[in-house]
One Martini backbone bead per residue (centre of mass of N, CA, C, O) as a GRO file, in nm:
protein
  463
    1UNK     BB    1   6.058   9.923  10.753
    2UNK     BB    2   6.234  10.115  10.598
    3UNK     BB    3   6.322  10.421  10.532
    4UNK     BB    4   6.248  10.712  10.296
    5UNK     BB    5   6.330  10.947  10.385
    6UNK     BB    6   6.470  11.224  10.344
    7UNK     BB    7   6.683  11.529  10.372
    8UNK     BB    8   6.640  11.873  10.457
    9UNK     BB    9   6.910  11.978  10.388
   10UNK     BB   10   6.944  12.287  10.260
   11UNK     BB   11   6.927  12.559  10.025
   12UNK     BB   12   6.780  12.778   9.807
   13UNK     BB   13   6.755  12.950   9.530
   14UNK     BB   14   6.751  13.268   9.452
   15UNK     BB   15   6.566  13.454   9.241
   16UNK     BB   16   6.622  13.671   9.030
   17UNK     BB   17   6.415  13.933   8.974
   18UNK     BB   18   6.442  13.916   8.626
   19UNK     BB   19   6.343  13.597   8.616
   20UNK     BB   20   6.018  13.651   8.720
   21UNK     BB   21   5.834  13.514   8.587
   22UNK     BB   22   5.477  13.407   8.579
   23UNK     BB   23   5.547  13.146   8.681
   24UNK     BB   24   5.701  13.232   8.924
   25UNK     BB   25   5.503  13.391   9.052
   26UNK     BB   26   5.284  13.177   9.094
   27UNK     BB   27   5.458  13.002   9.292
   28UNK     BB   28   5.459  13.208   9.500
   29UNK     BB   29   5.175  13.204   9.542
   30UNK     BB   30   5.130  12.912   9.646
   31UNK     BB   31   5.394  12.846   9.853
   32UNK     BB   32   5.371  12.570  10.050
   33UNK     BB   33   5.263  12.388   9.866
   34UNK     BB   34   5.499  12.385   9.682
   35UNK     BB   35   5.712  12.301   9.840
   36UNK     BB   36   5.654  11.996   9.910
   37UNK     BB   37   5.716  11.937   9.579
   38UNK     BB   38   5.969  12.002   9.617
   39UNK     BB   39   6.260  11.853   9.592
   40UNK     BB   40   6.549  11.779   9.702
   41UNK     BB   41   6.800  11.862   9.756
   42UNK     BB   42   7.118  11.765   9.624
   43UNK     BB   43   7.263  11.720   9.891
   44UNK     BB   44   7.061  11.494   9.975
   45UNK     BB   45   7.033  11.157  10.081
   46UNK     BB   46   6.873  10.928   9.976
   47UNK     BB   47   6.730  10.642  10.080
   48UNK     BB   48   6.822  10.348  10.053
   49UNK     BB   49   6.872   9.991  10.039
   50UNK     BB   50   7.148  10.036   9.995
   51UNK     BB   51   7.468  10.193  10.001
   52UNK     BB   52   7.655  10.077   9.824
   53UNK     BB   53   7.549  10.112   9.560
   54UNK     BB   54   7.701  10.335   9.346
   55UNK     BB   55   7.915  10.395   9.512
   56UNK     BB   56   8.158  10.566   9.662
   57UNK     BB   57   8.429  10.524   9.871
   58UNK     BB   58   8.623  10.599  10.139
   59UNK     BB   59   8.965  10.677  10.167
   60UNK     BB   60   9.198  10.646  10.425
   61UNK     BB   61   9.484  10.814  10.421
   62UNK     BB   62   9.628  10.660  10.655
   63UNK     BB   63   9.629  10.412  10.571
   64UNK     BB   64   9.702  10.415  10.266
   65UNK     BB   65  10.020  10.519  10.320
   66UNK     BB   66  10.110  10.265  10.488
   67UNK     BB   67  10.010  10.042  10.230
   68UNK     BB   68  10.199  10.170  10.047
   69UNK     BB   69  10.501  10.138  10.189
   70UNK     BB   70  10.443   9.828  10.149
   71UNK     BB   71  10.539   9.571   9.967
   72UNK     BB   72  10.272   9.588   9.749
   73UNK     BB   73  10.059   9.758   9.863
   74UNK     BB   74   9.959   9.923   9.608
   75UNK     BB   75   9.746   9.782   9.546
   76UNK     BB   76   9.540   9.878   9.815
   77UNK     BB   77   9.579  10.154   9.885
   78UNK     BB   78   9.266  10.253   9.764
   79UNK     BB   79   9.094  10.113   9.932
   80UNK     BB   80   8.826  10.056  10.149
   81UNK     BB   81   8.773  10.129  10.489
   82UNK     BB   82   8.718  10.165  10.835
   83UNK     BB   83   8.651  10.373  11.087
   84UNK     BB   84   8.773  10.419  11.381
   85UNK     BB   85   8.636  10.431  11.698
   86UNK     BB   86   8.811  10.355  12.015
   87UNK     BB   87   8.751  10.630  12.159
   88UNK     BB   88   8.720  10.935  12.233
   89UNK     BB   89   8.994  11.101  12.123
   90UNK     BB   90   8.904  10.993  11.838
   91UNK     BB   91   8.697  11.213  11.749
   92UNK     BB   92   8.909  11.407  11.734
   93UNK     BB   93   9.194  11.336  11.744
   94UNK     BB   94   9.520  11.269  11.713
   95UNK     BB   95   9.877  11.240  11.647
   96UNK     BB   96   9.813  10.997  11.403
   97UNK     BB   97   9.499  11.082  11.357
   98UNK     BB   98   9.193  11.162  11.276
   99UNK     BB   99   8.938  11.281  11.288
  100UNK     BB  100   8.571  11.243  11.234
  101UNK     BB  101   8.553  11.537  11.085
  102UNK     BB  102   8.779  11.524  10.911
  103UNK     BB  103   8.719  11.251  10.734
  104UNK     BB  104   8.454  11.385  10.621
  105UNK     BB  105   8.594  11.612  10.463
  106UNK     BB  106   8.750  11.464  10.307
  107UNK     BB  107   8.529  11.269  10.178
  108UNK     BB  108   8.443  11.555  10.019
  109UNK     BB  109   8.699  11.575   9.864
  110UNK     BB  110   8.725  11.330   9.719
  111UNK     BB  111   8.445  11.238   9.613
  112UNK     BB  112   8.265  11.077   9.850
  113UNK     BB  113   7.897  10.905   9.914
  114UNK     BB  114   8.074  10.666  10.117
  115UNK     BB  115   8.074  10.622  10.486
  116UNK     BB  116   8.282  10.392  10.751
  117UNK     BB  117   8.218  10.330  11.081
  118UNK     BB  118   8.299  10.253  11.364
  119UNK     BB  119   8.131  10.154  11.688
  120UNK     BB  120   8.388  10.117  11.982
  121UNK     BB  121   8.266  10.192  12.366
  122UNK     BB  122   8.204   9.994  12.578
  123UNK     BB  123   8.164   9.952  12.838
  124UNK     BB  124   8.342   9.663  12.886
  125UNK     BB  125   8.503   9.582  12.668
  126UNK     BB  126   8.555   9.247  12.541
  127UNK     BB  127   8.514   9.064  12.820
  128UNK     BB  128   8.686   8.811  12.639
  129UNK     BB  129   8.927   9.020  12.537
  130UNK     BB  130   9.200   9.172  12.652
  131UNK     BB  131   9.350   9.372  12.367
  132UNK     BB  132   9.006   9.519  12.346
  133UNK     BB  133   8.996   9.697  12.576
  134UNK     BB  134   8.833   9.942  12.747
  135UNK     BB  135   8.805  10.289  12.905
  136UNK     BB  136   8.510  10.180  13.006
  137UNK     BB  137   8.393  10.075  13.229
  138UNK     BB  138   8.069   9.902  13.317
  139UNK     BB  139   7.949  10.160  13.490
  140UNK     BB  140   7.963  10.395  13.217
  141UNK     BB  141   7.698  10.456  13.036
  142UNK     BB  142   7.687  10.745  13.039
  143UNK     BB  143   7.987  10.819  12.898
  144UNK     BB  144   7.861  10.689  12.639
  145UNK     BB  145   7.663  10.875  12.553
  146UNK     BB  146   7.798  11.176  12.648
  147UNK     BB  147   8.092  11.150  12.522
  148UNK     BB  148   8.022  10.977  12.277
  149UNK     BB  149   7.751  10.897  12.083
  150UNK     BB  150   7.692  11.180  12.071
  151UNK     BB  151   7.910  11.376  11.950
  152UNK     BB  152   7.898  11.169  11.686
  153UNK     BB  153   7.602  11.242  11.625
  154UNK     BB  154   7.670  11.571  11.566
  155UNK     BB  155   7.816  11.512  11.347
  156UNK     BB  156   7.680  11.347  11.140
  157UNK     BB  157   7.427  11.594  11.131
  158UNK     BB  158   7.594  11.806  10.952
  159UNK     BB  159   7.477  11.934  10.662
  160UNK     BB  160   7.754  11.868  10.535
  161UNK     BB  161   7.671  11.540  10.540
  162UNK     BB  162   7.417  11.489  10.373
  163UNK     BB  163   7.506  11.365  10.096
  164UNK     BB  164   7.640  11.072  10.296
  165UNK     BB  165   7.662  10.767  10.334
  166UNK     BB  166   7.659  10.615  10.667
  167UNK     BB  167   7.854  10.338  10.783
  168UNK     BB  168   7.766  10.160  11.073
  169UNK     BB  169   7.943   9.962  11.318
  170UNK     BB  170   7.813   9.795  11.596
  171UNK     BB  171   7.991   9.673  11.843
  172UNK     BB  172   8.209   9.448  11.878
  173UNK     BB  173   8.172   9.156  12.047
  174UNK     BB  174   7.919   9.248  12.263
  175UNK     BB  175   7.699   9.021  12.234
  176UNK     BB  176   7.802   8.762  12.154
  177UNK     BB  177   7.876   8.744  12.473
  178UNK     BB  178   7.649   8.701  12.596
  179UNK     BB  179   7.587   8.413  12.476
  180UNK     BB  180   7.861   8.255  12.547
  181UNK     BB  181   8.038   8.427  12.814
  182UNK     BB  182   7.814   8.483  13.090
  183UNK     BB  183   7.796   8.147  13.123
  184UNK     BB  184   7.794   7.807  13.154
  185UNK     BB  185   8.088   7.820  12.968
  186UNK     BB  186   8.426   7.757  12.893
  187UNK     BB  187   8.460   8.084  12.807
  188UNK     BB  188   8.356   8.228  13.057
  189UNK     BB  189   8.341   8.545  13.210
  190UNK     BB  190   8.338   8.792  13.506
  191UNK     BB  191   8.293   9.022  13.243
  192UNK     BB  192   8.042   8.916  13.134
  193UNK     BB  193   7.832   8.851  13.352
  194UNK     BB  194   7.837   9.158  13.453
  195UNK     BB  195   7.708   9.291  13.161
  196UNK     BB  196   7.451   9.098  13.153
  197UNK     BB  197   7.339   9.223  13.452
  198UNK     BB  198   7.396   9.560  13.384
  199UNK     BB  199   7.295   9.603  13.056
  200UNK     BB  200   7.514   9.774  12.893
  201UNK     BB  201   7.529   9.689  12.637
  202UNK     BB  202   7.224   9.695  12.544
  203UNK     BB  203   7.220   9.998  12.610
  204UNK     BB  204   7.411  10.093  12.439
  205UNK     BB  205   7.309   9.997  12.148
  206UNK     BB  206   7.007  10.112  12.170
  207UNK     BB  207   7.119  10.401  12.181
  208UNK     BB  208   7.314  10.394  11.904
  209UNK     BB  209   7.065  10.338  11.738
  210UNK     BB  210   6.860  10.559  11.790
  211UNK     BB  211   7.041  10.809  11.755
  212UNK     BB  212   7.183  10.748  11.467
  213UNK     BB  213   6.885  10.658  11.332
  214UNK     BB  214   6.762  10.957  11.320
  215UNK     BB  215   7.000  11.008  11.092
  216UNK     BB  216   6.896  10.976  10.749
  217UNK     BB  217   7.190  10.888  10.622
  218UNK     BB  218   7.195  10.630  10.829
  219UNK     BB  219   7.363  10.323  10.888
  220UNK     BB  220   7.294  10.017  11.045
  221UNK     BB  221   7.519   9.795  11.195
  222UNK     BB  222   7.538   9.482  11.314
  223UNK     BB  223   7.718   9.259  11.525
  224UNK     BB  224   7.715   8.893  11.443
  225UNK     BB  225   8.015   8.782  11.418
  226UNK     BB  226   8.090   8.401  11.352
  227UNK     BB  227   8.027   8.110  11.276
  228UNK     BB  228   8.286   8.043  11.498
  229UNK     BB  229   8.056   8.150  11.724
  230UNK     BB  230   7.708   8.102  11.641
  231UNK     BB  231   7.636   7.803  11.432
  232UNK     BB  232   7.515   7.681  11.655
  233UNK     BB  233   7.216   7.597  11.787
  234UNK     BB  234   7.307   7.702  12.110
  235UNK     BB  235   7.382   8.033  11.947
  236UNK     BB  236   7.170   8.131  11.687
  237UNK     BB  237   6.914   8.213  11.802
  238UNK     BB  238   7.011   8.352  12.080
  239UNK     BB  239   7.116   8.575  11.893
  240UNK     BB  240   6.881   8.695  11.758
  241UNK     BB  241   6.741   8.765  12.031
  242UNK     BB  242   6.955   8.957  12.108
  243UNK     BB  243   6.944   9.176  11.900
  244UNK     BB  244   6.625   9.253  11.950
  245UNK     BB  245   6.698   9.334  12.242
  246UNK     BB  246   6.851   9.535  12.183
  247UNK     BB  247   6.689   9.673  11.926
  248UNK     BB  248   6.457   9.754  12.197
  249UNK     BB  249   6.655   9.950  12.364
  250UNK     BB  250   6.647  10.263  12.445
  251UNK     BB  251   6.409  10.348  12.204
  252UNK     BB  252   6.474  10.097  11.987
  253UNK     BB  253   6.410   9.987  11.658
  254UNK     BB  254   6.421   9.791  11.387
  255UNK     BB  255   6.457  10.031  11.217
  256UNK     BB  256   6.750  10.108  11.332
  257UNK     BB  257   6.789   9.863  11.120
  258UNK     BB  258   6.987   9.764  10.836
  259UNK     BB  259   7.185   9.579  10.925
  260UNK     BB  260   7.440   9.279  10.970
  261UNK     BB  261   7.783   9.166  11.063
  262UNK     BB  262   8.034   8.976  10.989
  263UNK     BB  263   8.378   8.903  11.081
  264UNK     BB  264   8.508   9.117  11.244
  265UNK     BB  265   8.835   9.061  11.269
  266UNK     BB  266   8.857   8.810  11.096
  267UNK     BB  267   8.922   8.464  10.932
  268UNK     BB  268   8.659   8.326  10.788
  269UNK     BB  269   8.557   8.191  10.521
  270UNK     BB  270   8.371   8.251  10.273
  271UNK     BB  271   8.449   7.988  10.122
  272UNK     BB  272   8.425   7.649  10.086
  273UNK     BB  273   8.499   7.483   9.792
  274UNK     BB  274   8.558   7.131   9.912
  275UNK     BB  275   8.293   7.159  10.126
  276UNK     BB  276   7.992   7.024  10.275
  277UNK     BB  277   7.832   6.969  10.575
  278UNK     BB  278   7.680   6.731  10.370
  279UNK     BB  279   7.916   6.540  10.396
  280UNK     BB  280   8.058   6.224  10.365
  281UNK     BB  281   8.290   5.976  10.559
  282UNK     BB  282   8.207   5.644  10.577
  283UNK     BB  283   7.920   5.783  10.768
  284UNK     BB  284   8.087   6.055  10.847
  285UNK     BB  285   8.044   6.347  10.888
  286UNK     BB  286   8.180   6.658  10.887
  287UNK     BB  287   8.022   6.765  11.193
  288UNK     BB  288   8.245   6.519  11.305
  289UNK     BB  289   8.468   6.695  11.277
  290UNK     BB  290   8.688   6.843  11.416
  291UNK     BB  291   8.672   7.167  11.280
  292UNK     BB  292   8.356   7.181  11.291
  293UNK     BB  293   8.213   7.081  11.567
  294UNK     BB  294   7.887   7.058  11.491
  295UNK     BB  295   7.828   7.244  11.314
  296UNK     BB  296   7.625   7.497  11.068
  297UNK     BB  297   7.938   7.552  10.934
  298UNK     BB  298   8.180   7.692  10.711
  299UNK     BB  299   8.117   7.972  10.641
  300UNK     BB  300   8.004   8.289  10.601
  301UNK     BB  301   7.797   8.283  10.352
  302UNK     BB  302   7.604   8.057  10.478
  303UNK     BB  303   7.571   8.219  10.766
  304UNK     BB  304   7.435   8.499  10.677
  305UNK     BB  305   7.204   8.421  10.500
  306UNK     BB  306   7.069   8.273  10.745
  307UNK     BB  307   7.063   8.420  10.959
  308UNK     BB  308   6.877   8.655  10.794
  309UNK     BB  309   6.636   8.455  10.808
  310UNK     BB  310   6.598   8.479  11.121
  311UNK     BB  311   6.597   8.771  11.184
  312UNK     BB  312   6.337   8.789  11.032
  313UNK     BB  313   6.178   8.611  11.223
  314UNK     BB  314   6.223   8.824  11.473
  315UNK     BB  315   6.135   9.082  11.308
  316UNK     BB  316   6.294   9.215  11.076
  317UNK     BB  317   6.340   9.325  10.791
  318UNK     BB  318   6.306   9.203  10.498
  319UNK     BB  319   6.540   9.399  10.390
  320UNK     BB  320   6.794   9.342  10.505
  321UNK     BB  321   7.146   9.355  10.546
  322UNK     BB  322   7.468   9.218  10.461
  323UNK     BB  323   7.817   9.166  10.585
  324UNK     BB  324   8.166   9.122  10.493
  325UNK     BB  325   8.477   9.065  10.630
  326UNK     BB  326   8.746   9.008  10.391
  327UNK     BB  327   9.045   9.151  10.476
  328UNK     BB  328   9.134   8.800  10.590
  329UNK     BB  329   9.044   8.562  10.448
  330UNK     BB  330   9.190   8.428  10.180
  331UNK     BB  331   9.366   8.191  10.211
  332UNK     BB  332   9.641   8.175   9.976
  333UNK     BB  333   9.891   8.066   9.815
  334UNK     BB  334  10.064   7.763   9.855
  335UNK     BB  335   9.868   7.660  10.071
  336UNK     BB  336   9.639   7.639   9.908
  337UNK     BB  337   9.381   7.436   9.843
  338UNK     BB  338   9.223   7.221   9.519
  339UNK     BB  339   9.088   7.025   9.725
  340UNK     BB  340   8.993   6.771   9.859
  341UNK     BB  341   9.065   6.524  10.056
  342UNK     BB  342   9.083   6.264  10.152
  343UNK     BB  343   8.913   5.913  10.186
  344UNK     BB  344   9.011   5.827  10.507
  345UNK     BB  345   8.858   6.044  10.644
  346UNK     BB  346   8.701   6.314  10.762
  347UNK     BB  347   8.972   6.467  10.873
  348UNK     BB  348   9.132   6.494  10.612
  349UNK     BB  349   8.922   6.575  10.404
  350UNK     BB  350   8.879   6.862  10.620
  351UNK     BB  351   9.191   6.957  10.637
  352UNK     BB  352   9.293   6.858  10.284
  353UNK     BB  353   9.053   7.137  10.179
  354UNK     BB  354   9.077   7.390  10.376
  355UNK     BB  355   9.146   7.731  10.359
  356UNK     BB  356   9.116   7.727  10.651
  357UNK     BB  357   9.442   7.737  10.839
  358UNK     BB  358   9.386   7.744  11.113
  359UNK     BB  359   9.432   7.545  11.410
  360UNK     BB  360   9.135   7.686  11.469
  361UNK     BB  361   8.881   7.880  11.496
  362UNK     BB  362   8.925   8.039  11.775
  363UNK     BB  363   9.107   8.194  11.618
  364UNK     BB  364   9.200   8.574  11.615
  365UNK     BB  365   9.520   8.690  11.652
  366UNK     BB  366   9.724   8.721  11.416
  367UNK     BB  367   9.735   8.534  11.161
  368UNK     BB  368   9.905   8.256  11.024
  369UNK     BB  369   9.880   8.274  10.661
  370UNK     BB  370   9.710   8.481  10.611
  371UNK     BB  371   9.487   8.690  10.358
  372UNK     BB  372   9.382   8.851  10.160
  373UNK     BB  373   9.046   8.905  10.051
  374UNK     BB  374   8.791   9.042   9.908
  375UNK     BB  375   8.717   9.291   9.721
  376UNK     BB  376   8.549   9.547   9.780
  377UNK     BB  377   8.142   9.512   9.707
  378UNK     BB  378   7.898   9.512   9.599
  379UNK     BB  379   7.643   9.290   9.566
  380UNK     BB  380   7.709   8.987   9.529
  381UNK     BB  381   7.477   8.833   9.717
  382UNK     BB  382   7.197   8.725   9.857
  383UNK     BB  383   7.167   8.961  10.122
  384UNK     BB  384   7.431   9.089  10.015
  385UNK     BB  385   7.562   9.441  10.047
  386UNK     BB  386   7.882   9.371  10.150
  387UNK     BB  387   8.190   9.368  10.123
  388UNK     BB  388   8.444   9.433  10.352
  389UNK     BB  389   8.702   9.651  10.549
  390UNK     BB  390   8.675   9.676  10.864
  391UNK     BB  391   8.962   9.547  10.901
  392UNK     BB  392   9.268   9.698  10.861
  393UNK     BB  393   9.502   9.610  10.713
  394UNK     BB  394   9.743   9.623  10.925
  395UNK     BB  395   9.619   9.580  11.208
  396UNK     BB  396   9.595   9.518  11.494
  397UNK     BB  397   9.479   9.270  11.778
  398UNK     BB  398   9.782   9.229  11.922
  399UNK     BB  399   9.956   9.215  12.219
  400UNK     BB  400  10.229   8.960  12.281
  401UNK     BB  401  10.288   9.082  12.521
  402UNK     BB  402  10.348   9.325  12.725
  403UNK     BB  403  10.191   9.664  12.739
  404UNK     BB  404  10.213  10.006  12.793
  405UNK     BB  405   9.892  10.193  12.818
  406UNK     BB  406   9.630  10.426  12.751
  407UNK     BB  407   9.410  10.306  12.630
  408UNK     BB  408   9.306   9.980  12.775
  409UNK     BB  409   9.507   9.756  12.698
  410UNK     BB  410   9.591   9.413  12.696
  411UNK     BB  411   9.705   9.094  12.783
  412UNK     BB  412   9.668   8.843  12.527
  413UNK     BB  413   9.739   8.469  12.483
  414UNK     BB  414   9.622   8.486  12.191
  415UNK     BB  415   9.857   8.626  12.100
  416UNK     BB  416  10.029   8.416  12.172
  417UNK     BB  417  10.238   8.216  12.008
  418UNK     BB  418  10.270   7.959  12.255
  419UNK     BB  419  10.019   7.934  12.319
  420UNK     BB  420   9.806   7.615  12.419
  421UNK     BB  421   9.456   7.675  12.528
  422UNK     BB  422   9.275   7.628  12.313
  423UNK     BB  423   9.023   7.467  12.317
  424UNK     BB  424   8.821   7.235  12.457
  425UNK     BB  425   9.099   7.070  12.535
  426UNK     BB  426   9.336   7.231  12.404
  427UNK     BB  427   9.654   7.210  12.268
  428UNK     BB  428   9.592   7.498  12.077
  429UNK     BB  429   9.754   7.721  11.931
  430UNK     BB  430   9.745   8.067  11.846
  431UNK     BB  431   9.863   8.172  11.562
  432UNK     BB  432  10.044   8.375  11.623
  433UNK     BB  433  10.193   8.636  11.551
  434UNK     BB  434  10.527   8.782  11.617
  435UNK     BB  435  10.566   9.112  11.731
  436UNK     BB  436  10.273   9.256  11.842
  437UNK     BB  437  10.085   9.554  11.848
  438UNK     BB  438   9.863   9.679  11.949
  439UNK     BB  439   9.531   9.726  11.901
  440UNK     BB  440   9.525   9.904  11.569
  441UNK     BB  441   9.850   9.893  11.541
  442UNK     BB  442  10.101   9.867  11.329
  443UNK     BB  443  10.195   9.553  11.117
  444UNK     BB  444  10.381   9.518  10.869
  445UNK     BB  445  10.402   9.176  10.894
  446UNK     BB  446  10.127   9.121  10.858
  447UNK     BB  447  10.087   9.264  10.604
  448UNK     BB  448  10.299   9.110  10.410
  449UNK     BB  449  10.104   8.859  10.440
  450UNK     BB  450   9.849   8.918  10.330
  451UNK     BB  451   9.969   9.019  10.038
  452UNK     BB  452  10.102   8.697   9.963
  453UNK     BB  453   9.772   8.573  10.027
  454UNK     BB  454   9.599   8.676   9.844
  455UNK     BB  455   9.240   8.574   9.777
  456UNK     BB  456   9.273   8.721   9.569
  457UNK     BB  457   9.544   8.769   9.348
  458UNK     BB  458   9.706   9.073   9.327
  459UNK     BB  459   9.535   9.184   8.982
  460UNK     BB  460   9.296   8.950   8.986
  461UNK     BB  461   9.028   8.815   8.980
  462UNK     BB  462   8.747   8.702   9.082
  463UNK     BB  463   8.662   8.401   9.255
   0.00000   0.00000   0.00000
């Protein structure tokens, strides 16, 4: 089960001398027996079940200001999203954003009571996906304990922010590389293969979740990817079990773990409205048609809510709770389908009336037609503790051409609009809007067509 101690930070304040009655004198007297009876201090954050529950939520003002800059931005330039530790110099900050300690003083400015920050530099980072490579070689394991999750960890535990309940999300895109691309399958890559076996994910993960989840207003959140890459039942198990390895590794206990995140930085739609898994056209199911492609989901909610009862099976505390990144998700606007498809065939059925409208469901970049989902939520759906904006609208996912940067992210062609490469057979559009820079670097052209695309369509209320 989950921890439920409060944080002992923060000091009492001594009685003045004149206002010492019998009682006071008495209490005096009493000495430690009464000090642990007494409530805690007002600053210390109790730990809760949900984290999100009645909180405040802090508004990250760099991000902020620039969706405020552009056309209609100001409807969600208020909204709550995650902030970024995507290198180490982020912990500091840098020429054009805050660093850790800043950002959580704002928020303490803000009269904030809930911080969000991505915890993302793992040696090897996103073996799988060039565009958001990371700083650190594969076999750099100290410099990421040592240089990186200390740091945060010593930051996050200053009693100035107790607070604040602190929720991280550890390390995107990790684990799922481990299960679907380290071997034997047709995504797979020579940098995955190689952190399989040097277990420096795992090593990474398990130091992250000990060292922060030892400080009691922190919340971690593992990435559990998303329906369109661990739905099969070849990859939804082993995927169980691989969160287990990893958060019972270098000291990590499933303790250490209040719940897990889909969809970070995906664009995979929360609900299909308009077909379900189990509908068949002309006796041939749904599982059958080219965009579901045998999957056991269709949405990220069907997706997230099924995870979350393996997980338990797995070991996981029966409480354990889910976010989804709504951020990108919502595919509004005039071509959002009102209905399903005909039934001439199941593939009709369901190309004529899915609102996730990638060309693949593998497109993962800067996607053109996306548009805003649904507005960060505590507690929508059973087992759903919230919807959430981890990947900061306008934000982007990589540079479409190749890009000289000292970040050390590279030119990945799924983020090219020409490529034609992506799905089992090939032959399919990476869907990626053109002239996009780096990513995590502001895209302008992407924010207003998320904006344009909004569903719930901004100013509306909840789908």
């Amino acid at each position: 089960m989950r921890r439920t101690g409060t944080t002992s930070h923060g000091t009492r304040r001594r009685p003045a001398a004149s206002r010492r009655r019998p009682a006071a004198l008495l209490a005096l007297a009493l000495g430690a027996a009464l000090t642990v009876a007494l409530p805690p201090p007002a600053s210390a954050a109790a730990r809760v079940d949900n984290p999100y529950a009645g909180a405040t939520p802090y508004v990250n003002p760099d991000w902020s200001a620039r969706a405020a800059a552009e056309p209609g931005g100001g409807a969600i330039a208020d909204e709550p999203s995650f902030v970024w530790m995507d290198r180490i110099a982020a912990i500091e900050g840098t020429g054009d954003a805050k660093g850790l300690r800043e950002h959580l003083d704002t928020a303490l400015e803000q009269g904030a009571d809930l911080f969000q920050v991505v915890v993302y530099d793992l040696p090897g980072r996103d073996c799988a996906a060039l565009a958001s490579n990371g700083e650190l070689g594969p076999t750099e394991i100290d410099r990421y304990r040592n240089e990186y999750i200390d740091p945060i960890a010593d930051i996050l535990a200053d009693p100035a922010y107790a607070g604040l309940r602190i929720v991280t999300l550890i390390e995107p895109d990790s684990l799922p590389n481990l299960v679907t691309n380290a071997g034997g399958t047709d995504g797979s890559t020579e940098a995955c293969a190689t952190m399989k076996a040097n277990g420096n994910y795992e090593k990474g993960v398990g130091y992250a979740l000990h060292t922060l989840g030892a400080i009691p207003n922190v919340y971690n959140y593992v990435d559990a990817a998303h329906h369109g890459w661990l739905g099969w039942d070849s990859n939804f198990v082993p995927a169980a079990q691989e969160f287990k390895k990893a958060a019972t590794t270098e000291g990590a206990t499933v303790s250490d773990v209040h719940g897990f995140i889909v969809n970070t930085a995906n664009y995979s739609a929360l609900k299909e409205p308009h077909f379900k898994v189990t509908d068949a056209v002309n006796g041939t199911t749904v599982r059958q048609s080219k965009w579901v492609d045998w999957n056991y989901y269709v949405d990220e909610l069907s997706f997230a809510q099924a995870l979350r009862t393996e997980l338990v099976r797995q070991g996981f505390a029966q409480d354990i709770g889910m976010l989804i990144d709504t951020a990108r998700n919502g595919w509004g606007g005039s071509a959002r389908p009102t209905s399903a498809g005909p039934l001439t065939g199941v593939d009709a059925y369901v190309d004529g009336g899915r609102v996730d409208r990638r060309i693949h469901a593998g497109n993962w970049c800067n996607q053109s037609g996306a548009g805003i989902g649904e507005r960060p939520t505590a507690a929508p759906e059973p087992g759903i503790d919230a919807y959430v904006w981890a990947k900061p609208p306008g934000e982007s996912d990589g540079n479409s051409r190749p890009i000289d940067n000292d970040e050390g992210k590279g030119f990945d062609r799924m983020c090219d609009p020409t490529y034609t490469g992506n799905g089992r057979n090939g032959y399919n559009l990476s869907g990626a809007l053109p002239d996009s820079p780096l990513a995590g670097h502001w895209f302008s052209a992407q924010f207003q067509e998320l904006v344009r695309n909004a569903y719930p369509p901004l100013g509306g209320g909840s789908a």
